[in-house]
ZADODO-5133 format. One record per residue: residue number from 1; residue in one letter; x, y, z of N, C-alpha, C in turn. Coordinates in nm, 2 decimals. Atoms other than C-alpha are relative to their C-alpha. Layout:
    n  res     n_u     n_v     n_w    ca_u    ca_v    ca_w     c_u     c_v     c_w
  NUM    a       X       Y       Z       X       Y       Z       X       Y       Z
...
This chain:
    n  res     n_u     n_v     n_w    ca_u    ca_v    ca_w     c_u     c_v     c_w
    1    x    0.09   -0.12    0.00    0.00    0.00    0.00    0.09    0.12    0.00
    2    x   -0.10   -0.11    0.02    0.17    0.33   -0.10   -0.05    0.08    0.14
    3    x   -0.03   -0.12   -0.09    0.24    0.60    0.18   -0.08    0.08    0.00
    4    x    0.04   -0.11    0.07    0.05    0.84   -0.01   -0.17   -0.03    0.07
    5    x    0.09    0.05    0.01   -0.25    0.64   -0.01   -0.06   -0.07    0.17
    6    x    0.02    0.11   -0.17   -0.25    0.50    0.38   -0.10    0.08    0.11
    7    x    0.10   -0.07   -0.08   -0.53    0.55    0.61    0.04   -0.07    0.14
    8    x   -0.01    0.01   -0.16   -0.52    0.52    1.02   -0.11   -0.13   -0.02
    9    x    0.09    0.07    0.03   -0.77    0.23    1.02   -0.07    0.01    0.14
   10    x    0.10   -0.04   -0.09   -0.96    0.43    1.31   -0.07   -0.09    0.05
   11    x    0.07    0.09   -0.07   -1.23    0.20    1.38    0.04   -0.10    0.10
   12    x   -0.04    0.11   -0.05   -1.04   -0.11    1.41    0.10    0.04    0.11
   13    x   -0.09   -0.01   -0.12   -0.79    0.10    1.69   -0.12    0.03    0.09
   14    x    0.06   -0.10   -0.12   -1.08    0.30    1.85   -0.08   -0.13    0.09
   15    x    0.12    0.09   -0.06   -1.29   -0.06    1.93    0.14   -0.10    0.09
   16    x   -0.05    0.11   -0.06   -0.96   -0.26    2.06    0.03    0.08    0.12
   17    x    0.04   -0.06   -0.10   -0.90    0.05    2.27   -0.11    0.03    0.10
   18    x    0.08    0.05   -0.07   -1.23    0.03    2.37   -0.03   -0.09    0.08
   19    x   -0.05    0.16   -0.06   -1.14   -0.31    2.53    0.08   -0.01    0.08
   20    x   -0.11    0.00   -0.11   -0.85   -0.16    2.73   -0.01    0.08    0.10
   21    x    0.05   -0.06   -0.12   -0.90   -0.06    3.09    0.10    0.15   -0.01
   22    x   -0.03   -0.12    0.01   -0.81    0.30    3.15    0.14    0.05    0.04
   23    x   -0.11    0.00   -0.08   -0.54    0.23    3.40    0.14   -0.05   -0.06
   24    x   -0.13    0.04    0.05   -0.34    0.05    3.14    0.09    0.10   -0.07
   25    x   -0.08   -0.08    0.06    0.01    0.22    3.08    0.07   -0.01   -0.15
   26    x   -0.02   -0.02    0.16    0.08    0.37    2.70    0.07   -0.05   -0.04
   27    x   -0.12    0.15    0.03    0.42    0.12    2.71   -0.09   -0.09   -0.07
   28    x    0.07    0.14    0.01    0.14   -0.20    2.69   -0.10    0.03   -0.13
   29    x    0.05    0.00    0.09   -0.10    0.03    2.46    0.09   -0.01   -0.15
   30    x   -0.08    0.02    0.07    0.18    0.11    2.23    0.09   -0.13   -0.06
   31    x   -0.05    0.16    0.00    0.33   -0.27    2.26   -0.09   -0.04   -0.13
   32    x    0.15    0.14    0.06   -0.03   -0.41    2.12    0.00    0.06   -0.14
   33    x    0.06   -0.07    0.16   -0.09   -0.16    1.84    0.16   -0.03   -0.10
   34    x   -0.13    0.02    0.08    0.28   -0.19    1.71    0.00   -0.16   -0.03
   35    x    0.01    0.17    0.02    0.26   -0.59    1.76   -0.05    0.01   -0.09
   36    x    0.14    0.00    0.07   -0.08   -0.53    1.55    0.09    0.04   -0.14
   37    x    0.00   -0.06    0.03    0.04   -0.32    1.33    0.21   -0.03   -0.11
   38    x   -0.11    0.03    0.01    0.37   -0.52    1.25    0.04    0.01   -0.21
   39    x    0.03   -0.02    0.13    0.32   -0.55    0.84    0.02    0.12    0.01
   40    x    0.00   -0.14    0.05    0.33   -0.18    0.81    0.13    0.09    0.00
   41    x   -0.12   -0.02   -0.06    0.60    0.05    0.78    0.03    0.09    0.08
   42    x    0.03   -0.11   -0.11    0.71    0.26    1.01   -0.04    0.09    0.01
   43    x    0.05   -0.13    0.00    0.60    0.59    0.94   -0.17   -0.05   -0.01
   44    x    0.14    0.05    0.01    0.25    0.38    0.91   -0.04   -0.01    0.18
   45    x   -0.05    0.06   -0.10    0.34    0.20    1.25   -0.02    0.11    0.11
   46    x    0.01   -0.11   -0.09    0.39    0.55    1.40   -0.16    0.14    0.01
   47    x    0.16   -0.04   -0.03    0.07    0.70    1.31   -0.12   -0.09    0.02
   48    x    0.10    0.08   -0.08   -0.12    0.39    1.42    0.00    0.01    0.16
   49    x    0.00   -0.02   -0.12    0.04    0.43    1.75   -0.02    0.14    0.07
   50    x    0.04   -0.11   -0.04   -0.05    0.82    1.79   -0.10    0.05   -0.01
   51    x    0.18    0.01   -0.01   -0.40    0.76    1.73   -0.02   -0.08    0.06
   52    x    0.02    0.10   -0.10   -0.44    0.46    1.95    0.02    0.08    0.13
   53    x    0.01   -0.10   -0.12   -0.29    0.71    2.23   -0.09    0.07    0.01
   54    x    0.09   -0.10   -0.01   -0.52    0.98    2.17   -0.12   -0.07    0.03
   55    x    0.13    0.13   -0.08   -0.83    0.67    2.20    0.07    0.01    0.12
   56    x   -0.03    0.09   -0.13   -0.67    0.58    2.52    0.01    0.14    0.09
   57    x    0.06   -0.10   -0.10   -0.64    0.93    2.64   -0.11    0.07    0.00
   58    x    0.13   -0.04    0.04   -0.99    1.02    2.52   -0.05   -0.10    0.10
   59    x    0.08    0.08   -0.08   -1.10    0.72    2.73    0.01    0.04    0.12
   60    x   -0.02   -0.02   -0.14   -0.91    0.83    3.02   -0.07    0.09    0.05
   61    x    0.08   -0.10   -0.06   -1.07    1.17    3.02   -0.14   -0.03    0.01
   62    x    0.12    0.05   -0.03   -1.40    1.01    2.98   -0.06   -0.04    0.09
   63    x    0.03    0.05   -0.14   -1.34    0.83    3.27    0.00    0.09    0.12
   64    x   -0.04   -0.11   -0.14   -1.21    1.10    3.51   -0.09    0.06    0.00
   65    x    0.15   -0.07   -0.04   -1.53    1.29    3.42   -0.11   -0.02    0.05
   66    x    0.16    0.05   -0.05   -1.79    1.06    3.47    0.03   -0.10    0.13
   67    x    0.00    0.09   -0.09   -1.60    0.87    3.79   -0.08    0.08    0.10
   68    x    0.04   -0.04   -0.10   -1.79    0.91    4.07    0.09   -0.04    0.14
């Protein structure tokens, strides 16, 4: 798949994030998505893993707002 042409494949990060507790640290999210994400090349690799954080800190503030 050309460079040019490469999309974030959003969904499929924002639902496995969906799936990771809040508490887990961005080392273990970054680990999974990079594992995942191993086919790609790096500059792919690195914008799968800087949208996966942003899910993961979007969840966190989600959480801190609505913890009671």
């Amino acid at each position: 798949m050309p460079a040019s042409k490469f999309q974030v494949p959003k969904q499929s990060i924002s639902w496995l994030l969906g799936r990771v507790h809040v508490s887990t640290p961005d080392s273990e999210v970054e680990a999974d998505i990079r594992r995942r994400c191993s086919a790609l090349t790096p500059a792919q690799r690195n914008a799968c893993v800087k949208y996966a954080l942003k899910c993961h800190r979007d969840n966190q503030a989600l959480f801190n707002r609505y913890h009671f």
